[in-house]
Backbone bond lengths (Angstrom), bond angles and torsions (degrees), N, CA, C in turn:
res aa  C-N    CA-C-N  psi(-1)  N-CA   C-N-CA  omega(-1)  CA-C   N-CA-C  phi
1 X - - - 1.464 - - 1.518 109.35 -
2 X 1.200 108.44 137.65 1.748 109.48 158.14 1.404 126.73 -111.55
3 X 1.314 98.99 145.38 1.109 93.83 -164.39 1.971 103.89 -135.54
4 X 1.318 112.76 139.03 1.150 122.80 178.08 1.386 106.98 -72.59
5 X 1.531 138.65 136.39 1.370 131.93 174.32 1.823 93.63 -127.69
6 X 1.228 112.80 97.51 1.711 120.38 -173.76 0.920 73.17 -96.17
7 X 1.902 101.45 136.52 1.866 128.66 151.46 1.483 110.79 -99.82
8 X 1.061 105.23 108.01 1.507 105.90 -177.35 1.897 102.05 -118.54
9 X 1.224 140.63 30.39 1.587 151.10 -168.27 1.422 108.99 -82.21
10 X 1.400 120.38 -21.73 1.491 125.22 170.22 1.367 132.02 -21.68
11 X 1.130 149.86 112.50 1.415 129.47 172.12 1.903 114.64 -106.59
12 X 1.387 104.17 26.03 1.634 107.41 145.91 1.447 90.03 81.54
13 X 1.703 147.81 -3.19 1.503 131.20 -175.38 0.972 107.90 -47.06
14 X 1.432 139.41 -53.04 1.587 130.54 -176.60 1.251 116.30 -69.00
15 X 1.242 140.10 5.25 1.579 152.02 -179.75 0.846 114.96 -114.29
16 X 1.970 114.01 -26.16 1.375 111.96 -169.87 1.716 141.45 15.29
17 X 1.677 75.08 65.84 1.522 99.12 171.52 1.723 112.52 -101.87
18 X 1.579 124.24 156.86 1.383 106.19 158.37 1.478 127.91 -58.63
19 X 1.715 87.75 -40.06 1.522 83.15 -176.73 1.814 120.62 -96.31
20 X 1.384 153.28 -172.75 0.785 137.87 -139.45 1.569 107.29 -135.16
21 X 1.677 113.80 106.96 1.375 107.65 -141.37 1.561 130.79 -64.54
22 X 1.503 82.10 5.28 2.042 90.74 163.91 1.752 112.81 -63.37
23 X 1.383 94.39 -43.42 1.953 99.86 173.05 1.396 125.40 -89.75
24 X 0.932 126.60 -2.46 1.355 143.09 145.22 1.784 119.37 0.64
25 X 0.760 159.90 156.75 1.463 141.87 165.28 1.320 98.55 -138.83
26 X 1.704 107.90 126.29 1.161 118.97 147.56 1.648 139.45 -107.77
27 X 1.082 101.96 152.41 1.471 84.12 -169.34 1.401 130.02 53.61
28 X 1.413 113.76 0.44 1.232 136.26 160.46 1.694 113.43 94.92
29 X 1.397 82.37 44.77 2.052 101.33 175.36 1.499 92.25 -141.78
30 X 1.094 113.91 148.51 1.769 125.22 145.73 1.513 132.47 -35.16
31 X 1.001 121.77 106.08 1.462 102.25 -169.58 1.717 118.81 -41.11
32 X 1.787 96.87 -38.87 1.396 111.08 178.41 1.415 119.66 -37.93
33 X 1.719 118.54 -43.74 1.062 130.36 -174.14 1.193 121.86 -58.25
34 X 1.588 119.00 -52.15 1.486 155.80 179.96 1.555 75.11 -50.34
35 X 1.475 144.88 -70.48 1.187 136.89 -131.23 2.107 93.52 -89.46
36 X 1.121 80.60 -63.23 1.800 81.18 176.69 1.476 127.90 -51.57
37 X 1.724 108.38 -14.00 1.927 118.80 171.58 0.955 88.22 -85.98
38 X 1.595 163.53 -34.90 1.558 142.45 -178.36 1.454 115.10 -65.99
39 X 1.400 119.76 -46.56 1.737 115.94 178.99 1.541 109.11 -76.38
40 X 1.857 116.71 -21.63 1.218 104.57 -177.07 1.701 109.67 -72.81
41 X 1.712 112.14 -34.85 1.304 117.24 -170.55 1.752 107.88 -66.17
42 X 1.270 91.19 -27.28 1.756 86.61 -168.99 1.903 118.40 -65.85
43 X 0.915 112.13 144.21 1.585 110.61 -174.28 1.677 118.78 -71.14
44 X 1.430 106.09 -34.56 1.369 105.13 -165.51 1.606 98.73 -85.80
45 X 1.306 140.67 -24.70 1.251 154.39 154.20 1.509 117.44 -13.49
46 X 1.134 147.76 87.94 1.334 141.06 179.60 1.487 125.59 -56.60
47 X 1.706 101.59 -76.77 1.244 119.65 -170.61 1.929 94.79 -130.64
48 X 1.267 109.85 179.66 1.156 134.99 171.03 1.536 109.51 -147.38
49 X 1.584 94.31 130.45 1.745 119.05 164.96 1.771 107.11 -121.90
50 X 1.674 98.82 126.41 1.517 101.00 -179.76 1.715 99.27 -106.73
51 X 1.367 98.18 153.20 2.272 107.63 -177.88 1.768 67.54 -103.39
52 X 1.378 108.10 134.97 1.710 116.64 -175.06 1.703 88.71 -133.70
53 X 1.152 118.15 127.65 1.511 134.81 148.62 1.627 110.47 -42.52
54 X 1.660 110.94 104.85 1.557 114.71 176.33 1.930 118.99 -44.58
55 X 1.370 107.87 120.83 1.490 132.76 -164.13 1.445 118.22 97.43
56 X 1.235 106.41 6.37 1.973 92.11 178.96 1.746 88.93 -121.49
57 X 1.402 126.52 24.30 1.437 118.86 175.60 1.805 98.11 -50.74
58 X 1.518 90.94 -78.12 1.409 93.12 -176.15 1.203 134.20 -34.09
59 X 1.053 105.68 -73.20 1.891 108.37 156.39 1.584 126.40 -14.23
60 X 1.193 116.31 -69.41 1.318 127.78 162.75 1.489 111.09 -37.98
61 X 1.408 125.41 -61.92 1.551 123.09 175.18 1.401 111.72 -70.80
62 X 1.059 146.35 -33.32 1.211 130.20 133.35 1.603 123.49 -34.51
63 X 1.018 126.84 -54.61 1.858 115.92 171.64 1.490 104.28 -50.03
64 X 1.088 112.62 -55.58 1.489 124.68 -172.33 1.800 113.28 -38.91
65 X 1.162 95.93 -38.20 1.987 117.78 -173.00 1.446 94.09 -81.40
66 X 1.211 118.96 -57.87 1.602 140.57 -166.09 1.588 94.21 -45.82
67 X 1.227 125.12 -55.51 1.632 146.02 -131.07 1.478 107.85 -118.18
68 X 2.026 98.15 -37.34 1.180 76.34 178.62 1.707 121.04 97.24
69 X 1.016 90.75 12.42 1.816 116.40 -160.21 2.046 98.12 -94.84
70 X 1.108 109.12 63.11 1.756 128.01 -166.98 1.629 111.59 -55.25
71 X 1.520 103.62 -37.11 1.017 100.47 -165.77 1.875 112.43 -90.48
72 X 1.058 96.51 7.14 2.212 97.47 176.14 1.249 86.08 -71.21
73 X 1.137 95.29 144.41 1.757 116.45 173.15 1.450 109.53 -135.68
74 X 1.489 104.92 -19.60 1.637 104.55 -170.71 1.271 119.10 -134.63
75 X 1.252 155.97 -178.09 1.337 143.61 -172.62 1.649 100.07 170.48
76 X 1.207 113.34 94.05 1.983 127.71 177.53 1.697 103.08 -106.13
77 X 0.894 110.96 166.14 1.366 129.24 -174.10 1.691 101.80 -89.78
78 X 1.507 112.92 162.32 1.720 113.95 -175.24 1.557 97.81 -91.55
79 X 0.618 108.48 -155.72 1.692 142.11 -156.21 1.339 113.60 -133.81
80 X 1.253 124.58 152.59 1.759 121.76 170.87 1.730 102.91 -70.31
81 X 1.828 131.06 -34.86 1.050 113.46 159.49 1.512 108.74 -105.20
82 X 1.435 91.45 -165.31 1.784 109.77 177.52 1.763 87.32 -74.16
83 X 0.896 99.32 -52.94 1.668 98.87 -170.85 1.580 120.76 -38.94
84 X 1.713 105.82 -59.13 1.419 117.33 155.21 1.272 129.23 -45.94
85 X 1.196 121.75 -23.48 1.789 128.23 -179.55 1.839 108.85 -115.23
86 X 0.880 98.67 17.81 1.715 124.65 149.36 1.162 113.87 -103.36
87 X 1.486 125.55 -28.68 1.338 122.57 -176.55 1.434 97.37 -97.18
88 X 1.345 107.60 -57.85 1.640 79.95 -178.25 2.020 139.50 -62.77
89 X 1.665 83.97 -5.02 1.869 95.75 163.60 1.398 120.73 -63.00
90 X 1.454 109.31 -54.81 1.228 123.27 174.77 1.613 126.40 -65.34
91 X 1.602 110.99 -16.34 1.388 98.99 -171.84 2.322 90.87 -92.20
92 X 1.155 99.54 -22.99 1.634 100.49 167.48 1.438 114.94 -53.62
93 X 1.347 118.02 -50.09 1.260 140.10 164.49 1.419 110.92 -18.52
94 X 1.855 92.45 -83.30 1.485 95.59 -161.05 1.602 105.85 -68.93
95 X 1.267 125.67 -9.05 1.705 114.27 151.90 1.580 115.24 -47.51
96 X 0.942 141.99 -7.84 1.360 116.05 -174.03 1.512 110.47 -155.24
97 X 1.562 94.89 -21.12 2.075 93.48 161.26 0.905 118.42 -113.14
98 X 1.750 109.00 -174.12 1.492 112.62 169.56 1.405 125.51 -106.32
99 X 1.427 114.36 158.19 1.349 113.68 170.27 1.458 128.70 -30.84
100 X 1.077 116.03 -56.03 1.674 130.26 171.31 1.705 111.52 -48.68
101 X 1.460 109.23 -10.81 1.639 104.52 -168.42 1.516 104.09 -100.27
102 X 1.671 105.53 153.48 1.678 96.40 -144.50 1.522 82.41 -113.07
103 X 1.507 97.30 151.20 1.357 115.24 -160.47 1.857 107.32 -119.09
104 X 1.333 112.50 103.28 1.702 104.77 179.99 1.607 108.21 -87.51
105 X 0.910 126.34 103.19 1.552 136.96 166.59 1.653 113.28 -50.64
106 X 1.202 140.22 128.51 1.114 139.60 179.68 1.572 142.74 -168.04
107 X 0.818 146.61 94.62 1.652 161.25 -173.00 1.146 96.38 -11.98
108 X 1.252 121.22 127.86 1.528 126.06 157.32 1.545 109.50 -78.48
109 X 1.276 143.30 -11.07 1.606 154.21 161.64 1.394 93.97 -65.00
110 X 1.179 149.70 -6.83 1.775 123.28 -129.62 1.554 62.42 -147.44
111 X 1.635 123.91 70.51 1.426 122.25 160.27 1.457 120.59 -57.05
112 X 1.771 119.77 -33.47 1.482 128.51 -161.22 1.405 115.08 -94.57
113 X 1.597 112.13 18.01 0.955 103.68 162.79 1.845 140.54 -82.25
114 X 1.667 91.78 124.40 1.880 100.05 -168.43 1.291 113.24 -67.66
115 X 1.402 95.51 170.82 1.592 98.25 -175.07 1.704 119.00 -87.63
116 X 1.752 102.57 5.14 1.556 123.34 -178.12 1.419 91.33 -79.04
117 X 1.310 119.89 -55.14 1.688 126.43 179.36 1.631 98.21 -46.76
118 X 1.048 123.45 -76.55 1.439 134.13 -155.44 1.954 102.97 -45.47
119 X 1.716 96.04 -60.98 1.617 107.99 167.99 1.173 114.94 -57.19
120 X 1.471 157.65 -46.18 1.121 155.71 177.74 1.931 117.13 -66.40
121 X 1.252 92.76 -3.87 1.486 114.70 -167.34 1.526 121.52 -91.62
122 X 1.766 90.83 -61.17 1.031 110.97 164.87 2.021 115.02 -66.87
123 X 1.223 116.79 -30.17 1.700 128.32 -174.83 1.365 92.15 -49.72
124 X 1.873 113.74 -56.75 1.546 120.13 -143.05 1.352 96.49 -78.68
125 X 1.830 125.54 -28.81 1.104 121.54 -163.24 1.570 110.87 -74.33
126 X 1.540 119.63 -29.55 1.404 143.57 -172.17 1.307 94.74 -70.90
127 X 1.591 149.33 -34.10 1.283 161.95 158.69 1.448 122.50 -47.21
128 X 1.278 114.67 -68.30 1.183 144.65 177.27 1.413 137.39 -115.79
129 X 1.134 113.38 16.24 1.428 112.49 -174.15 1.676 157.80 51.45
130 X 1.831 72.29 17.61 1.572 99.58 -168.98 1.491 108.65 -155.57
131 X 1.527 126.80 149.41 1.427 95.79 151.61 2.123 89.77 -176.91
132 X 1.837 70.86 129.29 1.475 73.38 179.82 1.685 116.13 -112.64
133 X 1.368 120.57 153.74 1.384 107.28 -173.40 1.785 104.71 -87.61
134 X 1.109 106.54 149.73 1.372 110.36 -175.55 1.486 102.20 -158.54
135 X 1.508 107.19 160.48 1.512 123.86 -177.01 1.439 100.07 -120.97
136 X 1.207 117.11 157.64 1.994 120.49 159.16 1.365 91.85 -73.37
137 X 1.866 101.83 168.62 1.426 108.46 176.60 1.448 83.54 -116.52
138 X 1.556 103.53 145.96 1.553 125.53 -172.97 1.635 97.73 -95.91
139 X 1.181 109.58 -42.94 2.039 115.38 -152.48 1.538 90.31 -73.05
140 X 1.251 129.72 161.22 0.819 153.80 140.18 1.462 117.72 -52.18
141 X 1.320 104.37 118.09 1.737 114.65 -155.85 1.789 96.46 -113.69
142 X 1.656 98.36 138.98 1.725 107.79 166.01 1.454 109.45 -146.67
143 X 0.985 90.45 154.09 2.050 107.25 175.16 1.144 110.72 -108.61
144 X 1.487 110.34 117.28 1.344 119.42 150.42 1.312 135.73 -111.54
145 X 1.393 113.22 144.14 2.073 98.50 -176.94 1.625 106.64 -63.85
146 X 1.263 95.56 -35.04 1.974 110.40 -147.98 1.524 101.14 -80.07
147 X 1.746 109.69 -51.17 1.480 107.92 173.09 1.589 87.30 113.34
148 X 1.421 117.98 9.06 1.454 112.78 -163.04 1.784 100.60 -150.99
149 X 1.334 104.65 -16.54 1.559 86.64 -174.50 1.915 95.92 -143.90
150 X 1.305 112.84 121.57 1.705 132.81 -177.04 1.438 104.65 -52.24
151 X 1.842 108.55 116.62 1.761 104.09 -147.77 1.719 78.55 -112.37
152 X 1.100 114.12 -31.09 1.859 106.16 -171.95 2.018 91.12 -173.26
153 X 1.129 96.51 155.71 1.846 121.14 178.83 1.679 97.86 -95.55
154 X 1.394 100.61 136.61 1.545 104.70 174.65 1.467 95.75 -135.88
155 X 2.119 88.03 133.37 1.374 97.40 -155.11 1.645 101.51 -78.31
156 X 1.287 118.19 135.26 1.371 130.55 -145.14 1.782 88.59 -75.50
157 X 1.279 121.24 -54.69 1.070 116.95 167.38 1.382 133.38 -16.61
158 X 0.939 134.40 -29.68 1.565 156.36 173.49 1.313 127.22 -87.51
159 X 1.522 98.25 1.19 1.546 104.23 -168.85 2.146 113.38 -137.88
160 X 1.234 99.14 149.61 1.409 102.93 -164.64 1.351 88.68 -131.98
161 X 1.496 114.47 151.98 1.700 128.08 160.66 1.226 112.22 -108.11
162 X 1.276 110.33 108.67 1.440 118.31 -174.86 1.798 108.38 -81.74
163 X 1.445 116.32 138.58 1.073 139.92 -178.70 1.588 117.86 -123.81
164 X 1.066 125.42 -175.98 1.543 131.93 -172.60 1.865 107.94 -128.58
165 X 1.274 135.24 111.22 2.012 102.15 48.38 1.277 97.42 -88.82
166 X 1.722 103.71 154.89 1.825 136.59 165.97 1.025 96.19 -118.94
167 X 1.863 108.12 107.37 1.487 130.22 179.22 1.638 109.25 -63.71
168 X 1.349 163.94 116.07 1.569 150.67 104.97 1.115 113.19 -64.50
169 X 1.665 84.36 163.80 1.856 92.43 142.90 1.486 92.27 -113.68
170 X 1.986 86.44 150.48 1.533 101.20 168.72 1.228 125.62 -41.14
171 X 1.215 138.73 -69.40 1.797 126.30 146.70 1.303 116.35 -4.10
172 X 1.262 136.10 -76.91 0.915 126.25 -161.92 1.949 133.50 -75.29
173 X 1.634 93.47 -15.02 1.271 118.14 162.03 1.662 125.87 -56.48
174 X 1.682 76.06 -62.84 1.706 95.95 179.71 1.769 103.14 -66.36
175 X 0.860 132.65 -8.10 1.615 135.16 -169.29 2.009 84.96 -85.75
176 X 1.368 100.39 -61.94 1.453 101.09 -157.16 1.404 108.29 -65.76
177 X 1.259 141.53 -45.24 1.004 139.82 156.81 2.236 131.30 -42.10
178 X 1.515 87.58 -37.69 1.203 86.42 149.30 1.773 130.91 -84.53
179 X 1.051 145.02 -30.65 1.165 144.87 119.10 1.281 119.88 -5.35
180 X 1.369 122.93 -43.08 1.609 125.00 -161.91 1.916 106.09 -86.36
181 X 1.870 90.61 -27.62 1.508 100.81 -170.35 1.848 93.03 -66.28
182 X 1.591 106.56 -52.93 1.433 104.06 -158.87 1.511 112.48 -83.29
183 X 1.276 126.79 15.41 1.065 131.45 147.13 0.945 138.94 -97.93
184 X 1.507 115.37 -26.55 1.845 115.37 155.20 1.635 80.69 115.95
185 X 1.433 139.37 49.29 1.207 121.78 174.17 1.597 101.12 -110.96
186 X 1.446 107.91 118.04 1.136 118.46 179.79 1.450 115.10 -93.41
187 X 1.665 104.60 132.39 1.521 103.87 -175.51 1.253 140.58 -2.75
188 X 1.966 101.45 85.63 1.289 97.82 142.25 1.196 157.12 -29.94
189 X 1.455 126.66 170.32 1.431 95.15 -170.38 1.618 85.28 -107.59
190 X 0.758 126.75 -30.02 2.098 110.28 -172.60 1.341 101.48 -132.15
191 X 1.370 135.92 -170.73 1.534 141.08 -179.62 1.354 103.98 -88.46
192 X 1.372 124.35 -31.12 1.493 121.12 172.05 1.641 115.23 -72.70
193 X 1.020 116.77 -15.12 1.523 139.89 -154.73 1.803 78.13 -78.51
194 X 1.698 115.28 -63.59 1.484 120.16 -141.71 1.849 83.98 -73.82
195 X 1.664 110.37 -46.74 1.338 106.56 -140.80 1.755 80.42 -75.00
196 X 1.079 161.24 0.94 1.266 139.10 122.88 1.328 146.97 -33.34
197 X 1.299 94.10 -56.67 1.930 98.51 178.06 1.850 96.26 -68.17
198 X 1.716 127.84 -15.83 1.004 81.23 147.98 1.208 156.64 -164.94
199 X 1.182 83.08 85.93 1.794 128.27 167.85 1.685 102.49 95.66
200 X 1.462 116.46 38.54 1.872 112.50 173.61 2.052 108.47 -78.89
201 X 0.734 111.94 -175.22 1.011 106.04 172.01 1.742 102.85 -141.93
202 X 1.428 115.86 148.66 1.174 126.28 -163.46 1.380 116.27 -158.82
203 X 1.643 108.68 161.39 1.692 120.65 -140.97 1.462 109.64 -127.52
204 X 1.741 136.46 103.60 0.878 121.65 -162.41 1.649 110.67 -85.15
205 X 1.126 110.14 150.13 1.897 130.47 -170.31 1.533 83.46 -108.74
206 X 1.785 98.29 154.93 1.578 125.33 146.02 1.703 123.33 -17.67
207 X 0.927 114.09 63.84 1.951 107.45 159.68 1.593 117.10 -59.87
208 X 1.166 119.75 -173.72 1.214 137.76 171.08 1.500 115.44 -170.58
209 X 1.706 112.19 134.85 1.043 115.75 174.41 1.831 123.57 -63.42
210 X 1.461 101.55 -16.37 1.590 111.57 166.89 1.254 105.88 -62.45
211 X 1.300 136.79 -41.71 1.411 139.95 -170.96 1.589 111.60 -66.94
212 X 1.431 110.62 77.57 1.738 100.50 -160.33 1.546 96.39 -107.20
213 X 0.924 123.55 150.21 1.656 152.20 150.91 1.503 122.10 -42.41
214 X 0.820 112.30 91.40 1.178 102.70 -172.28 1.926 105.96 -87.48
215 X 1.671 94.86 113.09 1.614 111.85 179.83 1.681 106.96 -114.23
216 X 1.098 110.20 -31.72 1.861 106.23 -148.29 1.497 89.91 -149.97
217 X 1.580 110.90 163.72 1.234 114.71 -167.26 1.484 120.35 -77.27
218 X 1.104 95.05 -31.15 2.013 104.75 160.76 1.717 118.83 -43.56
219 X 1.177 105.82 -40.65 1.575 131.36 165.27 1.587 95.81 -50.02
220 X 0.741 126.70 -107.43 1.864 132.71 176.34 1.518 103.78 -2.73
221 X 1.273 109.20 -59.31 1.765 111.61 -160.79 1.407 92.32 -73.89
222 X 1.713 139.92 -44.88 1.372 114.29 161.05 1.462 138.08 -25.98
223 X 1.485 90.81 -69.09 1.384 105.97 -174.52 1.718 117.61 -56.11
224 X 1.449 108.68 -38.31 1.750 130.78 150.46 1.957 98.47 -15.68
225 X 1.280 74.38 -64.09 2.151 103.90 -152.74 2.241 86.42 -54.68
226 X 1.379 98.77 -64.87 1.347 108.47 -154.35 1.787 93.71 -45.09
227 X 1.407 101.32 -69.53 1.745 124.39 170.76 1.562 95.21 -9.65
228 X 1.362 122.31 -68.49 1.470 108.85 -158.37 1.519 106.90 -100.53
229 X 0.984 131.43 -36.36 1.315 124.85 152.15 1.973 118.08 -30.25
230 X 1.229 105.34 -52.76 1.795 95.79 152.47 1.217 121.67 -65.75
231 X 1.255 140.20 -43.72 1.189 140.48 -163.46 1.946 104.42 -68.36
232 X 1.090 107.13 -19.44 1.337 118.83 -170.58 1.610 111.43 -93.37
233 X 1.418 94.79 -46.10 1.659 104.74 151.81 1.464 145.61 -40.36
234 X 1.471 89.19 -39.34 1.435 112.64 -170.73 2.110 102.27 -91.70
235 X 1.405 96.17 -17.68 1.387 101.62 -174.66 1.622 119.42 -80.66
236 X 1.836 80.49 -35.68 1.637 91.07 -177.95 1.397 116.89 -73.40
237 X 1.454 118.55 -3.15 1.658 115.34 -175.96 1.611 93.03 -89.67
């Protein structure tokens, strides 16, 4: 089985919005929604479990009815981190699946994600047992200690921006996270982040620079841009 595990636990401080930029409306939908019509449309997709920020349960199952969104089956509360509301997806999880069932990790902000990402995702994971989406980095990259003065050039070539979905299997999730407890590893920053430090090895899938993050308000007016730029697409056929 596959299964979508959307983190949506955010409460928007770097956006500093009231409301919480998973619910956000663009174009006059939820971003959440935009994100939950890609795993519902996709075929190989089973079920969906959302990590939901405590008071928007309801809400969310209401979009779900609204939208039409069939395949949520589950809905847990977040975590104080992303890390924690990964854990608490997965420990819902292993109530009712099995280890062997593959688990796509993914941003509830990260509305534009295609179903080429999702398929190319799932391909690499069926291969290798892993698969994370990632882009090359184009910009010209430097390190500094200070944040103020150019300490060395890192050859860009060498480097990928990892994005979400982060292919597992449930087993192997729940392994790393337990591992992370009895080692004292305090919040990672992504699921590929942990199953690195320690020591897994892993397979990058199809990214896209359309697939943006939504952090900051510049973020919004993209996703704005992408939104109708399809809609215009879709008109002209």
């Amino acid at each position: 089985m596959n299964i979508a595990l959307i983190i949506a636990g955010g409460k928007s401080e770097r956006l500093k919005q009231d409301i919480p930029k998973q619910f956000l409306n663009i174009e006059n939908k939820p971003v959440i929604v935009y994100t939950l019509e890609a795993f519902q449309q996709h075929p190989s997709v089973d079920v969906i479990l959302v990590v939901c920020l405590d008071g928007w349960h309801q809400i969310l199952w209401a979009y779900s009815k609204q939208y039409d969104i069939s395949k949520l089956k589950w809905v847990v509360s977040g975590g104080v981190t992303g890390h924690d509301s990964i854990h608490n997806g997965l420990a819902e999880l292993k109530k009712h699946c099995a280890d062997d069932d593959v688990i796509l990790v993914h941003d509830a902000n990260r509305p534009m994600v295609s179903q080429d990402i999702i398929s190319d995702g799932l391909s690499v994971y069926s291969k290798y047992g892993s698969a994370i989406a990632a882009i090359p980095c184009t910009e010209v990259v430097f390190k500094s200690v200070d944040g103020n003065i150019l300490d060395e050039e890192i050859p860009r070539e060498l480097l990928r921006r990892a994005q979400t979905p982060q292919i597992f299997s449930l087993g192997k999730l729940w392994w790393a996270h337990e591992e992370a407890e009895k080692r004292k590893i305090i919040n990672p920053v992504t699921s590929c982040s942990l199953l690195k430090l320690l020591g897994e090895s892993m397979h990058f899938s199809f990214g896209s620079e359309k697939n943006v993050r939504i952090t900051t308000v510049e973020d919004i007016d993209i996703i704005r841009a992408l939104l109708k730029l399809s809609d215009n697409t879709a008109l002209k056929r």
